[in-house]
VEXDREN-2710 file (C-alpha; in Angstrom, 1 decimal):
% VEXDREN-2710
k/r/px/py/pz
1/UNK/43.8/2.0/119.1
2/UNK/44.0/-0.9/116.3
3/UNK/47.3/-0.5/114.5
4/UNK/47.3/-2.5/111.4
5/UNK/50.7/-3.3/109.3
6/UNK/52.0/-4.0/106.3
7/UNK/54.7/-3.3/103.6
8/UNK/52.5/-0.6/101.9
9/UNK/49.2/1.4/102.3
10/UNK/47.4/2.4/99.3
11/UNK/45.1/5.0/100.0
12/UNK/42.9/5.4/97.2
13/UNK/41.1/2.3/94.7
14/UNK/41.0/3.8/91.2
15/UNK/43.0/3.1/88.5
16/UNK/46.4/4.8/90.3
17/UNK/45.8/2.8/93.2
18/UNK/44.6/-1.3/92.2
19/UNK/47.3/-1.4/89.2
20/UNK/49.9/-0.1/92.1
21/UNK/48.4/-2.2/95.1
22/UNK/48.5/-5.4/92.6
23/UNK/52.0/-4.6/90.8
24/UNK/53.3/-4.1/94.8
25/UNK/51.8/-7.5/96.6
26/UNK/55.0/-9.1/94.4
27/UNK/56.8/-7.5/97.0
28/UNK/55.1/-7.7/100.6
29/UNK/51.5/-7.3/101.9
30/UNK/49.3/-4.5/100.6
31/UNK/46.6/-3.0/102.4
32/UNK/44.3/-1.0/100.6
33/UNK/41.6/1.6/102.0
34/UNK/38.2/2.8/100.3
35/UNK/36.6/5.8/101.6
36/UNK/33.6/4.5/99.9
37/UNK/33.3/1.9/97.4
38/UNK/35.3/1.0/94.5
39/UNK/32.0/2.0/92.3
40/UNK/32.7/5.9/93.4
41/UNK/36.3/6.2/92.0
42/UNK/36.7/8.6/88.9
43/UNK/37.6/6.0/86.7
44/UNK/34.5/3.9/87.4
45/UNK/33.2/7.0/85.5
46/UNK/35.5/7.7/82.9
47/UNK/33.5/7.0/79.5
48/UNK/36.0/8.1/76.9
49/UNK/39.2/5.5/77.1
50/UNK/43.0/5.2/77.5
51/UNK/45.5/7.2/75.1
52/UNK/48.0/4.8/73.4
53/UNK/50.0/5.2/70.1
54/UNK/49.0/2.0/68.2
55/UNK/48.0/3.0/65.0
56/UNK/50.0/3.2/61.8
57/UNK/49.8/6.8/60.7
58/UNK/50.4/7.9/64.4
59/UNK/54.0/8.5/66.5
60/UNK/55.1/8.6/69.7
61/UNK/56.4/12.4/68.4
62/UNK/52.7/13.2/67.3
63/UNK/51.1/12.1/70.7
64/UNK/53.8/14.2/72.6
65/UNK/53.3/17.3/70.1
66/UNK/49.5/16.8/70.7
67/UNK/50.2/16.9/74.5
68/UNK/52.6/19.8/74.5
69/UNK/50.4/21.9/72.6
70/UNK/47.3/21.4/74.6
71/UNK/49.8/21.8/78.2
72/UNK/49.9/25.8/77.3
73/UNK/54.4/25.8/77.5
74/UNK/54.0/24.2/81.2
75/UNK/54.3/20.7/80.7
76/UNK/58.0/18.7/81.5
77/UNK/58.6/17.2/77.8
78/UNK/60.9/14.7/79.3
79/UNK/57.9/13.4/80.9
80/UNK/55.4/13.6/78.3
81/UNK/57.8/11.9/76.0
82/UNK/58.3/8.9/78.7
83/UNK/54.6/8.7/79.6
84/UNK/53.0/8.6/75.8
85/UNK/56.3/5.9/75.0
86/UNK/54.9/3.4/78.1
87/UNK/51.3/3.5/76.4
88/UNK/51.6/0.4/74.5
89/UNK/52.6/-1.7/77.3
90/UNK/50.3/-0.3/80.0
91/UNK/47.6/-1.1/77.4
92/UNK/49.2/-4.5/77.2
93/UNK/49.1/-4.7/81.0
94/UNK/45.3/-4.2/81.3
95/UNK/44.6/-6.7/78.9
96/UNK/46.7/-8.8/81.1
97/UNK/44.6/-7.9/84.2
98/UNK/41.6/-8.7/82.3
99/UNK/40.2/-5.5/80.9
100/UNK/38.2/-6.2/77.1
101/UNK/38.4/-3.6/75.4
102/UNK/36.6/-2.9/72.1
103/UNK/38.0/-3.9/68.8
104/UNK/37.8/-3.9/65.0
105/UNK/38.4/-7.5/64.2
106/UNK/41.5/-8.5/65.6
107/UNK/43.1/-4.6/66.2
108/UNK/41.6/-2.6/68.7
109/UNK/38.9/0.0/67.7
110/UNK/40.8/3.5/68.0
111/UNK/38.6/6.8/69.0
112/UNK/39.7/10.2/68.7
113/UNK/39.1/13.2/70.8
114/UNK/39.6/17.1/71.3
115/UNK/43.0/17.9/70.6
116/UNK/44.4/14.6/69.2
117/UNK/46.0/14.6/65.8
118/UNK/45.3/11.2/65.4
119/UNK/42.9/8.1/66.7
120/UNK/44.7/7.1/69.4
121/UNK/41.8/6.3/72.1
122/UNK/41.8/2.5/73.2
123/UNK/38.1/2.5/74.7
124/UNK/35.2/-0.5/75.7
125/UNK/33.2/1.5/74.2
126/UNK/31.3/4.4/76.0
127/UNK/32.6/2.5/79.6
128/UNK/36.2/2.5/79.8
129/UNK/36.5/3.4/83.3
130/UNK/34.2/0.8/84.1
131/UNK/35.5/-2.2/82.1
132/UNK/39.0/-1.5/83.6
133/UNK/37.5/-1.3/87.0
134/UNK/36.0/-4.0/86.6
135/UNK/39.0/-6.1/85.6
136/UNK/41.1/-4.5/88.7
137/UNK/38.6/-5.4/91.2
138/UNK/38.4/-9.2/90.2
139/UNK/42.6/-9.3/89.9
140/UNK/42.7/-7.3/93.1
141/UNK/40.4/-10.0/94.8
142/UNK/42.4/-13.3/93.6
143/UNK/45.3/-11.6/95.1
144/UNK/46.2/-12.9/98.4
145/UNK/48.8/-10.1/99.7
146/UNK/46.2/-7.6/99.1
147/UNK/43.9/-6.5/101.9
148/UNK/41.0/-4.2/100.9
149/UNK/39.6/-1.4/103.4
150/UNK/36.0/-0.4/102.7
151/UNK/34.2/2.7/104.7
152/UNK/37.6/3.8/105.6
153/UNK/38.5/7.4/105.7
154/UNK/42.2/8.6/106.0
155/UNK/42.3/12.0/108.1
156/UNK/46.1/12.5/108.6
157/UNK/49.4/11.0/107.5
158/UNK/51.7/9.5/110.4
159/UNK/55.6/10.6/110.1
160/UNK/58.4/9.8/111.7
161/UNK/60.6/12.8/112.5
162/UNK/64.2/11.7/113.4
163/UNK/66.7/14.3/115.2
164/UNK/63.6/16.0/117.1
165/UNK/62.5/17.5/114.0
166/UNK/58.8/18.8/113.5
167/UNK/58.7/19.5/109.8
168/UNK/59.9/17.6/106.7
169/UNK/63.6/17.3/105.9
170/UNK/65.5/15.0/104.7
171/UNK/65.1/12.7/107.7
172/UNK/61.8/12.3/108.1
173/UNK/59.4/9.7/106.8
174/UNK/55.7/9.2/106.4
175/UNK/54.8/5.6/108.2
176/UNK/51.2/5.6/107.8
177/UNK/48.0/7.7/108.1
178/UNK/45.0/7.8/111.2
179/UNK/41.9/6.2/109.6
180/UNK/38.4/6.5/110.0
181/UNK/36.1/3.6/110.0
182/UNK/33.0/4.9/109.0
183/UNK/30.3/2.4/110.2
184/UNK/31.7/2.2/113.7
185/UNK/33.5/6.3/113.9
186/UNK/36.4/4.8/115.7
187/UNK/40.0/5.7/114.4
188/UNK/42.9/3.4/113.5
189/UNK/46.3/3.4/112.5
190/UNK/47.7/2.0/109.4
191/UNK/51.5/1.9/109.4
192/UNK/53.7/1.0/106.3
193/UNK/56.9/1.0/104.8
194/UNK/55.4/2.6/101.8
195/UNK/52.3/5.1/101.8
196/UNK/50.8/5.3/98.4
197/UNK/48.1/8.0/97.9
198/UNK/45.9/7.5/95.2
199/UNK/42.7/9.9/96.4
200/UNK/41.9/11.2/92.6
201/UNK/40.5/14.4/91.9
202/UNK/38.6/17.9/93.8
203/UNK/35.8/18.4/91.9
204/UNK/33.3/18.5/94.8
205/UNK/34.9/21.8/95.8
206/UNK/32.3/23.0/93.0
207/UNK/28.3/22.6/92.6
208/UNK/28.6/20.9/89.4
209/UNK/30.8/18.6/88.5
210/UNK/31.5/15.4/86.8
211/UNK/33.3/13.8/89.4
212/UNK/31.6/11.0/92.4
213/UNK/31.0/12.4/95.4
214/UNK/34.4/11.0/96.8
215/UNK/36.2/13.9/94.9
216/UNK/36.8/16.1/97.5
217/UNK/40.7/16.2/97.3
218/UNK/41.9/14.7/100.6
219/UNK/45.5/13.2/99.4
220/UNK/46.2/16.8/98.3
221/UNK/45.0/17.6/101.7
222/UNK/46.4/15.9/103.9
223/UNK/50.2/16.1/102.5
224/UNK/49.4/19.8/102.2
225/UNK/49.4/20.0/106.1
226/UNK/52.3/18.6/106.7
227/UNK/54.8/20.1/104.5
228/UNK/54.3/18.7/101.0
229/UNK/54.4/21.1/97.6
230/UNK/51.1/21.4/96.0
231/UNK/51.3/22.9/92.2
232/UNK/49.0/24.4/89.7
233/UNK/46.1/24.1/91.6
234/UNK/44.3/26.8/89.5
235/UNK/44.4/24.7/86.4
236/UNK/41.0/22.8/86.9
237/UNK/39.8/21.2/83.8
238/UNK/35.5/21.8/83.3
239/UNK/34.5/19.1/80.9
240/UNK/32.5/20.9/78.2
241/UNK/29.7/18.5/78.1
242/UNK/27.7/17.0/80.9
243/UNK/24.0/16.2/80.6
244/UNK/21.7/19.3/81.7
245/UNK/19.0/17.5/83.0
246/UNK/16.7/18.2/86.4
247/UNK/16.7/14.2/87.4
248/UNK/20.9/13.7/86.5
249/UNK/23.7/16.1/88.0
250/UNK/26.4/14.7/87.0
251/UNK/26.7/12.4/83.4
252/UNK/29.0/12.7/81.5
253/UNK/29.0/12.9/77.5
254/UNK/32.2/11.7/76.5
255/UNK/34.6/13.8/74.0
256/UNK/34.2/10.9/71.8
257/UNK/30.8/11.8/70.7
258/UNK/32.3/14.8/69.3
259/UNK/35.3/12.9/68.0
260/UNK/32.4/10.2/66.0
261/UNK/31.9/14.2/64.1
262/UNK/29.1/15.4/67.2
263/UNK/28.1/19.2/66.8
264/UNK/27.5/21.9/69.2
265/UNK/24.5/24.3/68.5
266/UNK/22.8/27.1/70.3
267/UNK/19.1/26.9/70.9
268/UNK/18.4/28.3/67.4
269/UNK/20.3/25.0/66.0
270/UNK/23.2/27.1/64.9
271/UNK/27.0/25.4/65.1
272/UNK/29.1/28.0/66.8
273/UNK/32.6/26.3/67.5
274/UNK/33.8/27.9/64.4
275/UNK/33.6/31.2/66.2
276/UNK/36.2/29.8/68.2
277/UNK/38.5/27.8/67.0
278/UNK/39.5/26.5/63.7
279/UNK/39.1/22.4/65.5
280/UNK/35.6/23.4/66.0
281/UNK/34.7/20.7/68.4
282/UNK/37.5/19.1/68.3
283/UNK/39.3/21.9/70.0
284/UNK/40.9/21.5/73.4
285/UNK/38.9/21.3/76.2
286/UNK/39.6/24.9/77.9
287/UNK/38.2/26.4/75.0
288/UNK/35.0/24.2/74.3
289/UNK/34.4/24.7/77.9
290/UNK/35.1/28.7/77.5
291/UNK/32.9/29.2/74.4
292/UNK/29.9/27.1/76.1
293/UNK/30.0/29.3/79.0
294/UNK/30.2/32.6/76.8
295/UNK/26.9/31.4/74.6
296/UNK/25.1/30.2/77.9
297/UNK/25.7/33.7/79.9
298/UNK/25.2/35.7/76.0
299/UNK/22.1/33.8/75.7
300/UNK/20.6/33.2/79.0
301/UNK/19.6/29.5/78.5
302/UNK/20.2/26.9/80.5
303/UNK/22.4/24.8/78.5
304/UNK/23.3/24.5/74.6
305/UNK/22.7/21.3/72.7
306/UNK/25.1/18.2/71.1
307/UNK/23.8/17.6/67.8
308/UNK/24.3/13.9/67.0
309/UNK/21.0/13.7/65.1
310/UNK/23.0/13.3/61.9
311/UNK/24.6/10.0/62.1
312/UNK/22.9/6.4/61.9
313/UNK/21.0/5.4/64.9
314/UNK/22.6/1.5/64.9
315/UNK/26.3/3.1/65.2
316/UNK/25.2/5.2/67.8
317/UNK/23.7/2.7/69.7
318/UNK/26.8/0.6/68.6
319/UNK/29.7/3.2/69.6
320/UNK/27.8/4.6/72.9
321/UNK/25.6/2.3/74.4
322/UNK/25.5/3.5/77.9
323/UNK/24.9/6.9/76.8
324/UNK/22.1/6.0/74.6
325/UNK/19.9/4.0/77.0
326/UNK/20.7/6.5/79.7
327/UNK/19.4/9.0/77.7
328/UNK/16.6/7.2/76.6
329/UNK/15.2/6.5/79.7
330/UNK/15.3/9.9/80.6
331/UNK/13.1/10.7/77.6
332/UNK/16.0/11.7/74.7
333/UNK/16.6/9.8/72.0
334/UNK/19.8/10.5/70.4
335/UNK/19.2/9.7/67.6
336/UNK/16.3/12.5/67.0
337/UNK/16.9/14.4/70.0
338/UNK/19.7/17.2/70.8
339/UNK/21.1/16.8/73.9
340/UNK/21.2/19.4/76.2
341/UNK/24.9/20.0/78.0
342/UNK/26.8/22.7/79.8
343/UNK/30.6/22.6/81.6
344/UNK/31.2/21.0/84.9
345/UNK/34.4/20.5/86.8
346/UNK/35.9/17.8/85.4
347/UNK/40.1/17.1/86.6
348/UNK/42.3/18.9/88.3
349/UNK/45.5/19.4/86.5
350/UNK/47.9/20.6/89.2
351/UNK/48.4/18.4/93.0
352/UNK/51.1/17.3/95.2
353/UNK/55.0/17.7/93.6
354/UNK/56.3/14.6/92.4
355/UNK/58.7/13.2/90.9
356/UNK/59.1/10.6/87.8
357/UNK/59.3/7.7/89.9
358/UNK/56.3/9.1/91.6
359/UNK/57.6/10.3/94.8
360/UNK/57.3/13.4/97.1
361/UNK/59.8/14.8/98.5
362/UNK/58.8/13.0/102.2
363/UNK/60.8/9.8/102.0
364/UNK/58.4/6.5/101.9
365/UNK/55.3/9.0/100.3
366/UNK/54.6/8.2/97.0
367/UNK/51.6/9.8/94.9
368/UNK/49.7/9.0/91.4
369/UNK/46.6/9.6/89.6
370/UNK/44.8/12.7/89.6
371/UNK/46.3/13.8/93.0
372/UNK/50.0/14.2/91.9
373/UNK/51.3/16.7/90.0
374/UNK/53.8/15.0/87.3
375/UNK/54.6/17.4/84.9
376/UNK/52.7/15.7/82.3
377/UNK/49.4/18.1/81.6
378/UNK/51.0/21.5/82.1
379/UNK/48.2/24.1/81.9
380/UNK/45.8/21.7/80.4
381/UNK/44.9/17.8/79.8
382/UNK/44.9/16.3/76.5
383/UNK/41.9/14.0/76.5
384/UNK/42.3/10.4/77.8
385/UNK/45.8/11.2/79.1
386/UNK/44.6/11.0/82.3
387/UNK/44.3/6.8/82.7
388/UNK/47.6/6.2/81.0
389/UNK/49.2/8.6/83.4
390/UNK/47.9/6.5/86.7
391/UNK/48.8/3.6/85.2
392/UNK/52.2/4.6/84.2
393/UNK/52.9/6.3/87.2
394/UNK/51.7/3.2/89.2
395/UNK/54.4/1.3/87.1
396/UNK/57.2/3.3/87.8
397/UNK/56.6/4.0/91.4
398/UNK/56.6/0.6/91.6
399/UNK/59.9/-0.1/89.6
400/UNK/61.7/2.6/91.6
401/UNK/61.0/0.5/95.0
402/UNK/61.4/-2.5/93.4
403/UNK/64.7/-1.8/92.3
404/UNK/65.6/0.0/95.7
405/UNK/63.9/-2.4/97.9
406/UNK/66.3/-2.3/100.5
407/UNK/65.9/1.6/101.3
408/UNK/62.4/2.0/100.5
409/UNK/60.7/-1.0/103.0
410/UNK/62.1/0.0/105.7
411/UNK/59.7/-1.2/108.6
412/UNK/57.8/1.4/110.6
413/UNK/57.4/1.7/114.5
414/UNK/54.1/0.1/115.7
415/UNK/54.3/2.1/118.6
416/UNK/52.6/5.3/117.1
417/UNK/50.9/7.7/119.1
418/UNK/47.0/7.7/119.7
419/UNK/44.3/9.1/118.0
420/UNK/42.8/11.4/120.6
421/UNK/39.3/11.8/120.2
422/UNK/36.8/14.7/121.0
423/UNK/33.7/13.2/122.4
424/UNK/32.2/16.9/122.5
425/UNK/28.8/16.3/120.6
426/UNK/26.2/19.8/119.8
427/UNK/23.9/18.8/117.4
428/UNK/22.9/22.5/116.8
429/UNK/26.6/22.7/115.6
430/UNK/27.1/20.3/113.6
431/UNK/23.7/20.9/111.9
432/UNK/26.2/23.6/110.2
433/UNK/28.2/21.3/108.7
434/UNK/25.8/20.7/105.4
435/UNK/25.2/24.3/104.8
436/UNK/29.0/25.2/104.9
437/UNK/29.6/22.4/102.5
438/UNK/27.0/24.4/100.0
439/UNK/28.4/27.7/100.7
440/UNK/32.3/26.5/100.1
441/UNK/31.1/24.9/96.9
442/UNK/28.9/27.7/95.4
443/UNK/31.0/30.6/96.3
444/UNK/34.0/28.6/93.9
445/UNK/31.8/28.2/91.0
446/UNK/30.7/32.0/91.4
447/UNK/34.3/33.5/91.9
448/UNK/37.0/30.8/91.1
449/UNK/35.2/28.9/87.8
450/UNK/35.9/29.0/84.4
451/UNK/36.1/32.3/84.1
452/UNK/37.7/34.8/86.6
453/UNK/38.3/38.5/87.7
454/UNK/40.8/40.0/89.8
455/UNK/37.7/41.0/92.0
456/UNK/36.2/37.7/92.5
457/UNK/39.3/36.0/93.4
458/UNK/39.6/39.1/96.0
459/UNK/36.5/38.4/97.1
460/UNK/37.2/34.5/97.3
461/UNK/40.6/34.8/99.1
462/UNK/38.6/37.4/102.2
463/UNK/35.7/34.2/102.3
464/UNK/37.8/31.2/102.1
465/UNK/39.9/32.7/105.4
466/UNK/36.6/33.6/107.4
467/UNK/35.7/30.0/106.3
468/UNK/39.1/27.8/106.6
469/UNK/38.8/29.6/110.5
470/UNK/34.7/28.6/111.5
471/UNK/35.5/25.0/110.0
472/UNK/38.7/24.7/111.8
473/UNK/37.3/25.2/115.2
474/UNK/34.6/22.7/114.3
475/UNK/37.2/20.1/113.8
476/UNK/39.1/20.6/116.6
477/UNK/36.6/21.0/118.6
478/UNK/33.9/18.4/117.9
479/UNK/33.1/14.8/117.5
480/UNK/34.8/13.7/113.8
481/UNK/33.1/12.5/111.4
482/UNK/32.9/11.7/107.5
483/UNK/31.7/15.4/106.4
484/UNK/33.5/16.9/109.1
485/UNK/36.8/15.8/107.6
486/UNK/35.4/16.3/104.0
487/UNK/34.7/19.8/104.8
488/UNK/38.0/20.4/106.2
489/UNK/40.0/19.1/103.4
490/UNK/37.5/20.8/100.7
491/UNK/37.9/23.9/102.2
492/UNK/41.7/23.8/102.3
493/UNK/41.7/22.6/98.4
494/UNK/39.2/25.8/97.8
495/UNK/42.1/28.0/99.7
496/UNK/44.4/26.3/97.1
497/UNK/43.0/26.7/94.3
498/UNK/42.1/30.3/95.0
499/UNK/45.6/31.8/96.3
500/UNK/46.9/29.8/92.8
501/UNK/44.4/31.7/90.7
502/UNK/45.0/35.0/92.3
503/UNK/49.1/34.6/92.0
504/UNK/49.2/33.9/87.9
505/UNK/48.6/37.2/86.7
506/UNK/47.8/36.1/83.1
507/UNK/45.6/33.6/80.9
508/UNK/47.2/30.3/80.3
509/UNK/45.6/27.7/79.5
510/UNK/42.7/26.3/81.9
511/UNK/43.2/29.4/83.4
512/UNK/41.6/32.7/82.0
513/UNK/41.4/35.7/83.9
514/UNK/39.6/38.8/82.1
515/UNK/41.9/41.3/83.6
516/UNK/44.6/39.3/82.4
517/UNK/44.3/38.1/78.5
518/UNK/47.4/37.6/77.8
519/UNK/49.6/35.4/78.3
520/UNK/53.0/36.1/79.4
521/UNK/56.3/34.4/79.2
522/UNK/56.9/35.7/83.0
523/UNK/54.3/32.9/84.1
524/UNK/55.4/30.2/81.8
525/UNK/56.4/28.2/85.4
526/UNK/54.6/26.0/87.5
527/UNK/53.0/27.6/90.9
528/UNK/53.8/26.2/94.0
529/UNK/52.2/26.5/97.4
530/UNK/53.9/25.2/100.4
531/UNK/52.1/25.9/104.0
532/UNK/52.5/29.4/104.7
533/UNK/54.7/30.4/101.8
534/UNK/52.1/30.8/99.7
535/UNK/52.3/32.0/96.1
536/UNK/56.2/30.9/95.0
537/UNK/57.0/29.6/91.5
538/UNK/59.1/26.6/90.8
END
């Protein structure tokens, strides 16, 4: 078996991952590995932007009021107040790195979404994720310490347990992680004095979704089997408008169309937000999402519509570019045309426990992005709060090693253990592969979605088991591959999320359960799930 070195492994290319891969080569050699491409990363696809206090009339003290307020009483205020304070420089950073942003004259241009107070959201226009990706990438490719990965899969971390030890404690340390290269399905190790995961979000555990097909949760995976805390994986964010269109499955309308004074009607043309919330659209993104739902299932159409009719054709064509000519191809014009949306599972605001320096509690494992679970989003995400946090989080990690270099790049053992393959091949088998994909995926949006029962997460909890059980003897049992490890990990995320949702007996947030309106003081912690202990609060 290959074993590859170096001072760190980032697993994971987004925005998490390049901005911690290029802030690390300072320090040693960085190899970085793409389970795809870099285009199928969440924030290739983020449209709306990066939250940053910049303006005049806002505060650091609004942006962290805006952000406790929309977390539901669960985020960590310490670290909302040291995330929102590192905005201005992070934004200073990606300029560094390249990223153009949009401005108005010599100030950047300021958008404003659900739940903000203020304009706060530094954008390039309707393509932020892009433009910053696009800036990484060419940074990360002048950079001679960094090594980049494509068409490789990680499918377990590699630990080192001293004193004889099976499970994490205080002496053990992750080293690495067994990786797939897809083109060739052979396995190698990557060993490191640093692991960095950086796998984003799990929004392919559901039919429809906003998130590349990549989504499928294995960072949170993968530390999950060996030992590491995952919290609040019931709080999934469903983005309240995605284009409901037979030819497109998965674009997204950014919040900013709503924020540029966008309106939500039914099919009859009449606004209903008001019903809802005294933001109207502007509300947070749990109830938008909610109150879409409610008038889709009420109704019995398909979708409701974004009215954006109203406002001049050159600023929309100005302000949201990409979303105008996408939709005009398809045969809307914006301009004239409602758009037809409905919900989709957008971010995941729970994952692995970390710390503010990033770290698990598995010495030489560090975690950022959408994966980690930082105390920052609580029960729900303020909009655009989701880019500074990777790139803050990338920052710090980075600071805490730099500063403690001497403890944290220790090198690893080369002499790991081989990968030991099963050759056995039934193509009747793995034929089953696809169709348990569909069923994991459709059984979450019917009983663990955007709105729940205690029946249906009853019901979830019975499948999931007879499920997790038929995949697991698959893996073990048959040649690995791509999907095969995809479906493993997507089944233990939908095991996750399920036993989360069936523990918080309340509503809270992006979770609402109907036998359970209220929400009670009791709950007001985060829920943790370690390998069988399922179900404790921190």
């Amino acid at each position: 078996m290959d074993v590859l070195e170096s001072e760190f492994l980032v697993i994971g290319a987004g925005i998490a991952g390049l901005s911690f891969a290029l802030r690390a080569a300072k320090l040693g050699k960085v190899n970085v590995l793409l389970k795809d491409s870099f285009q199928k990363s969440s924030t290739q696809y983020a449209q709306g932007g990066i939250n940053a206090v910049l303006a005049e009339q806002d505060s650091f003290e609004s942006h962290t009021q805006d952000t406790l307020d929309c977390g539901y009483g669960l985020c960590d205020e310490a670290v909302v107040r040291m995330v929102v304070e590192r905005g201005p420089e992070i934004i200073e950073d990606l300029m560094a790195w390249g990223t153009d942003f949009t401005r108005d004259g010599e100030r950047l241009s300021l958008h404003r979404e659900g739940g903000h107070a203020h304009n706060r959201v530094v954008h390039a226009k309707d393509a932020t994720g892009a433009e910053i990706m696009r800036a990484l990438i060419a940074s990360v490719r002048n950079e001679p310490n960094i090594t980049i990965f494509p068409d490789h899969m990680a499918i377990d971390l590699i630990f080192q347990h001293q004193l004889g030890g099976k499970s994490i404690n205080e002496n053990t340390r992750c080293i690495g992680a067994y990786v797939l290269e897809s083109q060739t399905s052979m396995v190698k190790g990557f060993v490191a004095s640093v692991v960095y995961l950086a796998t984003g979000g799990i929004g392919k555990v559901y039919p429809y979704t906003s998130n590349p097909r990549t989504a499928t949760g294995d960072g949170i995976a993968m530390a999950y089997r060996a030992g590491i805390e995952v919290e609040n994986m019931e709080f999934i964010q469903f983005h309240p408008t995605i284009l409901y269109h037979h030819e497109v499955n998965r674009f997204l309308i950014t919040e900013a169309t709503r924020g540029e004074g966008g309106i939500l009607r039914d099919k009859n043309g009449r606004a209903f937000m008001a019903d809802y919330h005294p933001r109207k659209e502007l509300a947070p993104r749990d109830v938008v999402a909610r109150a879409i739902d409610r008038e889709i299932k009420q109704s019995g159409n398909g979708s409701v519509f974004l009215d954006l009719t109203h406002l001049p054709k050159p600023h929309l064509q100005d302000h949201f570019p990409n979303i105008y000519d996408t939709l005009f191809d398809l045969g809307i014009d914006i301009s004239v045309d409602m758009i037809p949306v409905v919900p989709a599972a957008h971010y995941l605001c729970g994952g692995l426990r970390v710390d503010q320096h990033g770290r698990t509690r598995c010495a030489g494992l560090f975690a950022g992005g959408e994966c980690s679970n930082t105390g920052l989003h609580g029960a729900n995400r303020l909009a655009s709060n989701s880019l500074l946090e990777a790139a803050v989080y990338a920052k710090t990690s980075f600071e805490f090693i730099e500063k403690l270099r001497e403890t944290e790049l220790i090198k690893p053992p080369r002499n790991i253990a081989p990968w030991v393959y099963h050759e056995t091949s039934d193509a009747y088998e793995e034929t089953l592969v696809s169709p348990l994909w569909k069923e994991v995926r459709q059984f979450m949006w019917n009983y663990v979605g955007i709105v729940r029962t205690n029946k249906r997460l009853d019901r979830a909890i019975r499948r999931i088991e007879f499920l997790r059980q038929e995949i697991e003897t698959s893996y073990w049992n048959f040649r690995i591959s791509k999907d095969l490890i995809e479906l493993r990990n997507i089944s233990i995320i939908a095991e996750l999320i399920i036993r989360s949702a069936a523990q918080r007996k309340e509503s809270r947030g992006l979770h609402y359960n109907v036998d359970h309106p209220e929400t009670l003081e009791q709950y007001a912690q985060d829920t943790c799930l370690m390998l069988h202990r399922h179900g404790l609060f921190r």
